[in-house]
N, C-alpha and C positions, 0 to 999 in steps of 0.2 A: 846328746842333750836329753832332760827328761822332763817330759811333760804331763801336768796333774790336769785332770779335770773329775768334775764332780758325776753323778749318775746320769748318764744320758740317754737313759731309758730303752735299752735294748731289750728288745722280746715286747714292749709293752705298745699296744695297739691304738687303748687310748689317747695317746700325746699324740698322735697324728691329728685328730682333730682339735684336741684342747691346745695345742700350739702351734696348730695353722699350719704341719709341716707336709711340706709337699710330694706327699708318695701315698701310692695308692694301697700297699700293704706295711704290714710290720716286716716282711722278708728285704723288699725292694729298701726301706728303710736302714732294716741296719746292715746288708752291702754297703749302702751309700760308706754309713758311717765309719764303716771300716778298714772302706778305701779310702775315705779320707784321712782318714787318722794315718794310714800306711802313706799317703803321699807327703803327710808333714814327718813323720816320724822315722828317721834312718834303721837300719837293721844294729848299728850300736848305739841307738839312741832307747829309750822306755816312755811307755806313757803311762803312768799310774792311774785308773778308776777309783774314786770315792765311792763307797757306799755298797755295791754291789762285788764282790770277789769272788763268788762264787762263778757269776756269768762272766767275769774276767777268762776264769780258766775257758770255758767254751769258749771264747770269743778268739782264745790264746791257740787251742786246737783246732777252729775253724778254719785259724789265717796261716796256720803251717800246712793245710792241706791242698 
């Protein structure tokens, strides 16, 4: 199955407090995120990122390691 979502702000430090989100780093932040995104998403499934592709690639290298 393939799942779209818009920019959810990996790497970016400020949206931890402009939207209340509950981690105390940008690190602890986007682990969370990209374990969760790995818990919804099968290994033949995709999740397309809006907006940002560049950090897609990182995000892409980070979870294969």
């Amino acid at each position: 199955m393939n799942y779209y979502t818009a920019d959810l702000h990996f790497g970016h430090k400020g949206v931890i407090d402009l939207d209340h989100r509950p981690f105390e780093t940008v690190e602890v932040m986007d682990e969370a995120m990209i374990s969760l995104s790995n818990q919804r998403v099968n290994r033949d499934g995709c999740m397309l990122y809006g907006y940002r592709p560049v950090r897609l690639n990182e995000i892409v290298k980070a979870n294969r390691n």
